[in-house]
Backbone bond lengths (Angstrom), bond angles and torsions (degrees), N, CA, C in turn:
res aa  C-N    CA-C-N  psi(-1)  N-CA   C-N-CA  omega(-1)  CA-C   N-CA-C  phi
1 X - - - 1.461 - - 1.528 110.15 -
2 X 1.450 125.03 135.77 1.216 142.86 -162.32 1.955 83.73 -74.80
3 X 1.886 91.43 140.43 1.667 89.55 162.50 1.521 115.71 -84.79
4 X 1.480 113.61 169.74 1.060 106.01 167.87 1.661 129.67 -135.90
5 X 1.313 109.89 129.87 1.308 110.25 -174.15 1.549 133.63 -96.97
6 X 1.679 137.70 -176.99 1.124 121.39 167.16 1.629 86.77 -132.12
7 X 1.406 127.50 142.28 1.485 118.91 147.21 1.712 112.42 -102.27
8 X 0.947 112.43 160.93 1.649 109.44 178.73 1.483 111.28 -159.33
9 X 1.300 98.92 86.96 1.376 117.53 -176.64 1.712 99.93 150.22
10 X 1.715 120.07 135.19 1.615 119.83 168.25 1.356 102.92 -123.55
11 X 1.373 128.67 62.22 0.775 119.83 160.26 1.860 109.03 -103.53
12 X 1.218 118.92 177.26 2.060 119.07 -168.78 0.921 84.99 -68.18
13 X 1.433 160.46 85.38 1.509 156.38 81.78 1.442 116.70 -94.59
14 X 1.711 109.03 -52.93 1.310 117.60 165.91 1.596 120.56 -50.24
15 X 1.370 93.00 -54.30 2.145 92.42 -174.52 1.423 97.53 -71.60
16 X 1.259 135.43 -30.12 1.354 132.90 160.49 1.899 108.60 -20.73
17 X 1.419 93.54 -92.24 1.167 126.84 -152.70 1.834 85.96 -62.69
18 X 1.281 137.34 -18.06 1.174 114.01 -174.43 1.249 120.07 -91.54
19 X 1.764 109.00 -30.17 1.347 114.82 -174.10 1.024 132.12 -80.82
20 X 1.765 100.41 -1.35 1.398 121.94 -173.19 1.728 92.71 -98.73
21 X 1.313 136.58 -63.47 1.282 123.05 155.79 1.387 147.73 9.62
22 X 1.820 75.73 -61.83 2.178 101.19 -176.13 1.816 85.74 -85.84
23 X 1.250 134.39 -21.03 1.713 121.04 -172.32 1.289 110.94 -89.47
24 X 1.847 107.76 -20.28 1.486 105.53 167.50 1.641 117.72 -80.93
25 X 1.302 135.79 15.04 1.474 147.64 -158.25 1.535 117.10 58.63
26 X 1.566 110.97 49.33 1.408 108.07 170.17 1.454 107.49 -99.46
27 X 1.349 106.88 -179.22 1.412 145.80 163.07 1.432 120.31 -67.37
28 X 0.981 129.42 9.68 1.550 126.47 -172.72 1.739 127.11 -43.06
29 X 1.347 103.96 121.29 1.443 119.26 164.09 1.136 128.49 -120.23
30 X 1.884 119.89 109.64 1.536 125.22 -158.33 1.647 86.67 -108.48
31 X 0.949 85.09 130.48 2.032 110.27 159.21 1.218 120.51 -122.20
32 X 1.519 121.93 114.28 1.151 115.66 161.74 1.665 109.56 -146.94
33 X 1.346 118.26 174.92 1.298 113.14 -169.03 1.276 139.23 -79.18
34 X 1.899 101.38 -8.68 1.525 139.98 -164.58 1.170 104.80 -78.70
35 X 1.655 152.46 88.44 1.062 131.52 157.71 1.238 131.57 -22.11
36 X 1.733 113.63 -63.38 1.277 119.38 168.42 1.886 111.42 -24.68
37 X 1.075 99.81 -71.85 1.872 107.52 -170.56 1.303 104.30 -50.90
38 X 0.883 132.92 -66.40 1.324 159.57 173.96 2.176 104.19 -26.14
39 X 1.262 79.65 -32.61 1.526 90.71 -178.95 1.619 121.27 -102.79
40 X 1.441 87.93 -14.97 1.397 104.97 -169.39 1.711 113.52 -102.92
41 X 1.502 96.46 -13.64 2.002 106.22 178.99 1.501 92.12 -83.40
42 X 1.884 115.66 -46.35 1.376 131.92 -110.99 1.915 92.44 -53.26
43 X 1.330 128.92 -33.89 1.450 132.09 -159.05 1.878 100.14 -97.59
44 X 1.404 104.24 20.51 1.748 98.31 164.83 1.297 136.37 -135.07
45 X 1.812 90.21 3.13 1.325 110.45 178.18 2.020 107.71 -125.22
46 X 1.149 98.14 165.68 1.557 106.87 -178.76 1.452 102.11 -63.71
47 X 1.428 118.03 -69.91 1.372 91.72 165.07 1.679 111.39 -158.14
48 X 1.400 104.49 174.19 1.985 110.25 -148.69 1.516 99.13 -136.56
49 X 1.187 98.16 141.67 2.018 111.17 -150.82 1.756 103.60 -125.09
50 X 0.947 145.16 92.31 1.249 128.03 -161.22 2.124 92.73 -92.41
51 X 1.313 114.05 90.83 1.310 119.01 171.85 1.551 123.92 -126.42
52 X 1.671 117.91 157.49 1.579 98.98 171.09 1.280 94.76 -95.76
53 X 1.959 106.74 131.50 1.328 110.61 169.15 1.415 123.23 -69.55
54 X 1.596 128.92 -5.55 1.142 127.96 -178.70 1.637 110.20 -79.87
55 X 1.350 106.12 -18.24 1.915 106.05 178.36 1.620 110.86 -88.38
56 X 1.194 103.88 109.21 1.521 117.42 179.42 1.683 99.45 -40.90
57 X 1.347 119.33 -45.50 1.462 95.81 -159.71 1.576 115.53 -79.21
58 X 1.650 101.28 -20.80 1.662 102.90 146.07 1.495 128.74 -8.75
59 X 2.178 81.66 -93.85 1.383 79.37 179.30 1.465 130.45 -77.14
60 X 1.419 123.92 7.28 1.410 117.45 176.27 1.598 104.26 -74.07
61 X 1.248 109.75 -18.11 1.552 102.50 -173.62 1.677 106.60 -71.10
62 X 0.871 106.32 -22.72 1.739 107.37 -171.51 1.358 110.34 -86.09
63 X 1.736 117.26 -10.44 1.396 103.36 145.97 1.509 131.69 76.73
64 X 2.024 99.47 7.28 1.232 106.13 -159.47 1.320 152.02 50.45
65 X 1.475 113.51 -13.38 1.749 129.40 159.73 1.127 115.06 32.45
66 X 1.675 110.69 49.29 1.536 128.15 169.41 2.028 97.96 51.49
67 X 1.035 112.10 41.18 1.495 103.16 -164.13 1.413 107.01 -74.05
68 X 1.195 128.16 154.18 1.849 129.66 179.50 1.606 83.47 -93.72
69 X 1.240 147.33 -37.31 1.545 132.80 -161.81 1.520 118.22 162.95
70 X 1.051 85.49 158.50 1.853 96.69 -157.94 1.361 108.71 -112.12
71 X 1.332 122.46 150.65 1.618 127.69 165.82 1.473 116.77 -135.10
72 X 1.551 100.48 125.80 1.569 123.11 -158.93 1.474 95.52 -109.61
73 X 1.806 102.35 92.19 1.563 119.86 -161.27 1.581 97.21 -118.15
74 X 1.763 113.38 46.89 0.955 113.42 176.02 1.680 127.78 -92.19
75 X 1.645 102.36 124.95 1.782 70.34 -178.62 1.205 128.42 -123.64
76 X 1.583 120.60 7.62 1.468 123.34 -174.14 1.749 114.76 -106.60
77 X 1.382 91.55 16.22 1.583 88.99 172.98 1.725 109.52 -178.60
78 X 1.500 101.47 123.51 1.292 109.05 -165.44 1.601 120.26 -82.81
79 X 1.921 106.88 0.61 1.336 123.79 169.01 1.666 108.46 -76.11
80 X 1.244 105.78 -26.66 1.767 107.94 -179.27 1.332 104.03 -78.99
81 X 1.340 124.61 -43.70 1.411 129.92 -156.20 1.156 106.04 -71.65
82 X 1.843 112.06 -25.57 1.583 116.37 174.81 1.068 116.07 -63.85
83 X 1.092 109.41 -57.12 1.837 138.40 -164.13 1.390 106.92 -60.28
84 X 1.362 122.61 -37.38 1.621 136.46 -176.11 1.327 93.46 -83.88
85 X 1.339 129.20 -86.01 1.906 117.66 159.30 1.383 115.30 4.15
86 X 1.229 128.99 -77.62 1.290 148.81 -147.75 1.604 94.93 -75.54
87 X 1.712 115.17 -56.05 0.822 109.14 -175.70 1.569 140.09 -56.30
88 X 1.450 101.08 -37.66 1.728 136.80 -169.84 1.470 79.94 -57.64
89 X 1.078 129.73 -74.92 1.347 154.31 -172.46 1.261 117.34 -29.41
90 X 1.237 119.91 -40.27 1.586 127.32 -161.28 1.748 90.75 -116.78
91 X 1.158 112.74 -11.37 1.911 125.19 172.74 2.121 97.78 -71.74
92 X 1.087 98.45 -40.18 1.515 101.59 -172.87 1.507 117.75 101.50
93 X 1.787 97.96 25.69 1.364 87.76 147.99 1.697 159.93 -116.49
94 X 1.632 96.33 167.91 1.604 76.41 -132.60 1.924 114.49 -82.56
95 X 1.418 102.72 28.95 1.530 101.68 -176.03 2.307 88.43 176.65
96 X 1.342 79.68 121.85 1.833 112.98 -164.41 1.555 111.97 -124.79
97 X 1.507 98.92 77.70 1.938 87.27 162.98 1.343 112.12 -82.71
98 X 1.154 94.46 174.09 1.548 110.75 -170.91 1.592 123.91 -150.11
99 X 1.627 135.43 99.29 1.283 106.79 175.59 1.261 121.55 -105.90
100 X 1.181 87.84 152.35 1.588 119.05 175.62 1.978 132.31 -83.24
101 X 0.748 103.61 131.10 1.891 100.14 163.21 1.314 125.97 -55.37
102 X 1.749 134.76 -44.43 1.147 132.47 -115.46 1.772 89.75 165.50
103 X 1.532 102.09 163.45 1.658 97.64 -169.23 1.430 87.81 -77.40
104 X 1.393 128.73 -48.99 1.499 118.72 -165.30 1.255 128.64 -43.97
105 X 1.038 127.09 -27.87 1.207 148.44 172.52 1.301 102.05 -74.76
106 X 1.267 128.76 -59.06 1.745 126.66 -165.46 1.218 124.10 -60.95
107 X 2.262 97.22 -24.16 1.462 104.78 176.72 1.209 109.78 -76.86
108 X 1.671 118.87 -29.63 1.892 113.02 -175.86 1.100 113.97 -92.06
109 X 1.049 116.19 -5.20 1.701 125.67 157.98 1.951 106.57 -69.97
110 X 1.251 107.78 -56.06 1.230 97.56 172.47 1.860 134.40 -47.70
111 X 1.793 89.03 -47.42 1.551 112.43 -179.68 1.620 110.51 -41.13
112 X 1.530 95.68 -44.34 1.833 104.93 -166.45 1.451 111.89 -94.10
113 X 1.157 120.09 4.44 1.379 127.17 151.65 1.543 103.31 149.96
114 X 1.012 142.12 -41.41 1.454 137.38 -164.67 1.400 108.14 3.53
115 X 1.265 144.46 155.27 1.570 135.59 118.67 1.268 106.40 -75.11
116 X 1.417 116.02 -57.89 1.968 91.38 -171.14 1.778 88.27 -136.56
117 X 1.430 100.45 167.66 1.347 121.13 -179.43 1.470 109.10 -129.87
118 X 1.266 124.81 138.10 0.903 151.70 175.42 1.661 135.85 -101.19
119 X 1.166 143.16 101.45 1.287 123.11 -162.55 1.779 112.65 -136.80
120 X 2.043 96.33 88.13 0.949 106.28 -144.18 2.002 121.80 -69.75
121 X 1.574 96.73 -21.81 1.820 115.15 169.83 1.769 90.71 -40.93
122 X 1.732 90.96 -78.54 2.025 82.87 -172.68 1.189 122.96 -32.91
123 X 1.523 123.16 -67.80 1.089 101.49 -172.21 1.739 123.30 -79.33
124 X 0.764 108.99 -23.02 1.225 109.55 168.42 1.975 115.99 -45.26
125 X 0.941 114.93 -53.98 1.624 128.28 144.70 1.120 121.24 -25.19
126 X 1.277 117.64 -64.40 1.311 141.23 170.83 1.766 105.47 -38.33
127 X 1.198 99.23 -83.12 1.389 122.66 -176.81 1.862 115.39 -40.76
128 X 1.502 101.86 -42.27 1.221 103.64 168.13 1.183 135.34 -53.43
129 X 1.332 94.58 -50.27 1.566 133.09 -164.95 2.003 97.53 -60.32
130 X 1.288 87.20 -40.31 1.944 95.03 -164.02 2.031 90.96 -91.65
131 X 1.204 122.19 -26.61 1.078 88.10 165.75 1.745 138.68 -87.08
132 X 1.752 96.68 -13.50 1.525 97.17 -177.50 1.680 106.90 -79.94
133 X 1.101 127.22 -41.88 1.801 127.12 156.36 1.584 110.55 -45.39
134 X 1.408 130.64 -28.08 1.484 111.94 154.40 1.216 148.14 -69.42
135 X 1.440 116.95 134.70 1.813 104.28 -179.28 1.912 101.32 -104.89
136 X 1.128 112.58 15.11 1.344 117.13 168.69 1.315 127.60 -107.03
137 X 1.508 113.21 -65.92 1.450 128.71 -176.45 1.958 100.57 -72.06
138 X 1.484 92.23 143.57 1.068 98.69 177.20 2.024 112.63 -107.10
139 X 1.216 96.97 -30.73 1.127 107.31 165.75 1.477 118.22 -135.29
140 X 2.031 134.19 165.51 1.473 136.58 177.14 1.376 101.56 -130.17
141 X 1.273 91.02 135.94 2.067 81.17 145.76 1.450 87.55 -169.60
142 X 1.903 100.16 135.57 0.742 137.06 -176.50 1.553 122.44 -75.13
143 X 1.370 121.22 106.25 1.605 118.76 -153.70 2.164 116.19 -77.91
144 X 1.365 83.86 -40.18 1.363 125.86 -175.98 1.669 127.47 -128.79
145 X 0.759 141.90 127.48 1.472 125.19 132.97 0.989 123.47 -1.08
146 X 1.135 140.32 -21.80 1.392 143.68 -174.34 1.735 106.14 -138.72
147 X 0.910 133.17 -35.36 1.348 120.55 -169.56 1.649 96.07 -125.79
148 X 1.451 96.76 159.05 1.929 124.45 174.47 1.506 112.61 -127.46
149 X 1.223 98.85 153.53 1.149 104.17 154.69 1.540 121.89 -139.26
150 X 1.458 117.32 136.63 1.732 126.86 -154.36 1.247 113.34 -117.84
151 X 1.356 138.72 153.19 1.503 125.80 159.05 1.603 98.83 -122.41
152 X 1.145 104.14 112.53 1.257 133.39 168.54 1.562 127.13 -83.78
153 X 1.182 129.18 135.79 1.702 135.20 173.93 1.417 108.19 -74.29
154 X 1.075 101.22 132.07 1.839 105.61 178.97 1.431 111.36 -48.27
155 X 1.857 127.16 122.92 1.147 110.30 172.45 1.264 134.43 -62.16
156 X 1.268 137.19 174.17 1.509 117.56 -142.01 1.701 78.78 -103.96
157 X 1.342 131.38 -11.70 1.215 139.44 174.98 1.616 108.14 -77.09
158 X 1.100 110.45 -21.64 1.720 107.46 -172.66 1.617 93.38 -94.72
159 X 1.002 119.92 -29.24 1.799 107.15 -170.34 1.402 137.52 -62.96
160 X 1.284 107.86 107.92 1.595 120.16 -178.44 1.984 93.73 121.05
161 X 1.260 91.91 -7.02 1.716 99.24 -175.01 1.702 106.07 -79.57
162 X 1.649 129.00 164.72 1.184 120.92 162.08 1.484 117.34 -116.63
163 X 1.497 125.39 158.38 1.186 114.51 -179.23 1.400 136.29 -60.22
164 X 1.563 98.56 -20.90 1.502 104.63 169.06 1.589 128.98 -82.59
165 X 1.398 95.59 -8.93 1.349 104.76 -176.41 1.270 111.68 -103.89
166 X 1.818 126.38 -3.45 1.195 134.17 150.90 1.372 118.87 -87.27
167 X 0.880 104.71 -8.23 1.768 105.75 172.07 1.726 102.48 60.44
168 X 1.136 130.18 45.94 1.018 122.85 -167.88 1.874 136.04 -52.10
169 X 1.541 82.13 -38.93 2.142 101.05 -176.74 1.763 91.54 -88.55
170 X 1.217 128.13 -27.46 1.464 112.68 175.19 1.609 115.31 -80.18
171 X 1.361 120.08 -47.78 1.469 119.28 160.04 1.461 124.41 -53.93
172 X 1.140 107.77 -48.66 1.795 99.97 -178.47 1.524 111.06 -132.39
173 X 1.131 126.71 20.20 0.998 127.96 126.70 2.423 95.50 99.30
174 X 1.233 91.79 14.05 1.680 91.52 -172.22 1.509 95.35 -121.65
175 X 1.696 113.64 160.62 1.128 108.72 166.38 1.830 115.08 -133.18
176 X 1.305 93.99 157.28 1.604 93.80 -164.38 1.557 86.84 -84.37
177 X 1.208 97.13 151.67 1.639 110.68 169.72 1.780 113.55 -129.95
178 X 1.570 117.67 -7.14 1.207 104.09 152.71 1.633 102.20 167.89
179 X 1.312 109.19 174.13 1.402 110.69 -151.45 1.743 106.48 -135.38
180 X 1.538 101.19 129.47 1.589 106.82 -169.99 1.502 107.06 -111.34
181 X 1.227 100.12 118.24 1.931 102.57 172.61 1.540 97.45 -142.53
182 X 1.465 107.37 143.01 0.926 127.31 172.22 1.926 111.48 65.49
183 X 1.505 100.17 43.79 1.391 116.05 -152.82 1.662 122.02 14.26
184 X 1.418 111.91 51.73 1.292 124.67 155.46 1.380 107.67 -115.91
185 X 1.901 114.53 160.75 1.443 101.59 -160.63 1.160 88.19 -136.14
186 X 1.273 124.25 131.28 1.484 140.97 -175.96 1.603 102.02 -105.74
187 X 1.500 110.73 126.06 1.508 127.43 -175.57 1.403 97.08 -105.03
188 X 1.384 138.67 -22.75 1.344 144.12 -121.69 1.676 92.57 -135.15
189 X 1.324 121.14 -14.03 1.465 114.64 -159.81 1.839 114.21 -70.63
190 X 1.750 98.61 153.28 1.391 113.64 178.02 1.187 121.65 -70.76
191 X 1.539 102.19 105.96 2.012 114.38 171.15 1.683 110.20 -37.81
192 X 1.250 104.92 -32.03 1.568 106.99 -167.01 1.857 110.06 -82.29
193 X 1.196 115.58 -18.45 1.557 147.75 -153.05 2.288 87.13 -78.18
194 X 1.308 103.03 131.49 1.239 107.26 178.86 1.901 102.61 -70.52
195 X 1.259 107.77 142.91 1.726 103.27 163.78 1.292 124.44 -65.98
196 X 1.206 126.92 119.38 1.979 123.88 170.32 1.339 91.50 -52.56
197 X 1.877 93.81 155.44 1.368 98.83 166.95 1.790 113.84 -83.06
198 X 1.128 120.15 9.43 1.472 125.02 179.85 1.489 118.98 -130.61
199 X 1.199 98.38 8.08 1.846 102.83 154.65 1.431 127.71 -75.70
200 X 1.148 118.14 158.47 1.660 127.28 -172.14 1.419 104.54 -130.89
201 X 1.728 98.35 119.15 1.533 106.90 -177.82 1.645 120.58 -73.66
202 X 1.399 138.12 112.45 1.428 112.13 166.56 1.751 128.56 -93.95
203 X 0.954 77.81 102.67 1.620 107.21 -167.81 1.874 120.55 -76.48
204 X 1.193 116.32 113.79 1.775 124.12 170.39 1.317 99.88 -88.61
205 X 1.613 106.73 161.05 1.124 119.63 -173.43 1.498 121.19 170.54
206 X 1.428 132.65 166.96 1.513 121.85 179.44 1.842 85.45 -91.88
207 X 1.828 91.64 138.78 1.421 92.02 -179.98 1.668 102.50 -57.44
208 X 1.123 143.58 -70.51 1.173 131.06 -161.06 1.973 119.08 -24.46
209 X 1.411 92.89 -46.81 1.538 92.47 -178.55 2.003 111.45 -79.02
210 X 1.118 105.12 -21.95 1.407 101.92 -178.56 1.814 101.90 -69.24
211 X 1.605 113.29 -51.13 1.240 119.04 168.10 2.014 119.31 -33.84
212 X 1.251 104.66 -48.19 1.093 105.02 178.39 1.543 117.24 -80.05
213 X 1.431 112.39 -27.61 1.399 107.48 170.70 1.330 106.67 -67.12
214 X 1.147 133.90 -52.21 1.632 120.93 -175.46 1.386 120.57 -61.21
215 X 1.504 116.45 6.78 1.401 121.21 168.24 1.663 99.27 -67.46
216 X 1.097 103.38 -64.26 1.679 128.48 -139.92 1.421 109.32 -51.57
């Protein structure tokens, strides 16, 4: 059975997060107040709501639509983002992100129900920031507070080498979780298997140690 979602908000986080949704085989339902958008998603998603999420009787009309979880991709006003929070919530559903600007926000986003918050400028910043100071990783994203995950270029020291024979998670402490050549991505690949020199490792890890590996 297809999942099903709500987004509520079209702004480039919201249409983000939806179209990527509907490409993973969801259910997607975008609401927002913009006709224009609204007209302009309406043929890429399952289906498109032109409502203000801040009017309760709005969202009571939508009735919750058996939804698995909602995303509160609001960004020009932190009275909607409540109200849509609050609302999703008291709709019965059962898992509510929410982003935020700034921690203040993430905490009263939390207060009024959030499960998790998101605050995509930072990291997004973040992410940049750690890939243009790298001469390894090509891309970050930060999983946790504590852990990353990177795609890295084979070191020019690992090539023709295998992962088992670098010992990789006992020496430096990260582990590969899968390997892209020829922009296909192998989840399944042989530890014993030499590295191309034009493969890209995707690598987990506690950010601190990934940080230090992209020194080296």
């Amino acid at each position: 059975m297809r999942k099903q979602f709500a987004v509520f908000g079209l702004g480039s986080f919201g249409w983000s997060v939806a179209l990527t949704l509907e490409s993973l085989g969801c259910d997607v339902l975008v609401v927002d107040k913009s006709y224009e958008k609204i007209q302009e998603i309406a043929d890429q998603v399952s289906y498109a709501m032109r409502a203000d999420v801040a009017d309760p009787e709005a969202m009571q009309a939508l009735g919750g639509r058996n939804l698995d979880g909602a995303v509160v991709a609001i960004s020009e006003s932190l009275e909607a983002s409540i109200m849509a929070t609050m609302l999703s919530k008291e709709m019965g559903i059962p898992y509510v992100l929410a982003k935020a600007q700034d921690n203040l926000q993430g905490t009263i986003l939390e207060k009024v129900g959030a499960d998790s918050v998101v605050y995509p400028e930072r990291e997004m910043g973040s992410r940049v920031a750690k890939n243009l100071v790298s001469n390894t990783f090509s891309d970050w994203i930060e999983l946790s507070s504590e852990y990353s995950m990177a795609e890295s270029k084979v070191p020019e020291k690992w090539v023709g080498r295998s992962l088992s024979e670098l010992k990789v998670r006992e020496k430096y402490g990260i582990n590969v979780v899968g390997i892209i050549q020829n922009e296909q991505v192998n989840v399944t690949f042989d530890p014993h298997a030499p590295l191309p020199e034009d493969g890209i490792l995707i690598i987990i890890g506690a950010t601190s140690v990934l940080e230090r590996f992209h020194m080296e």
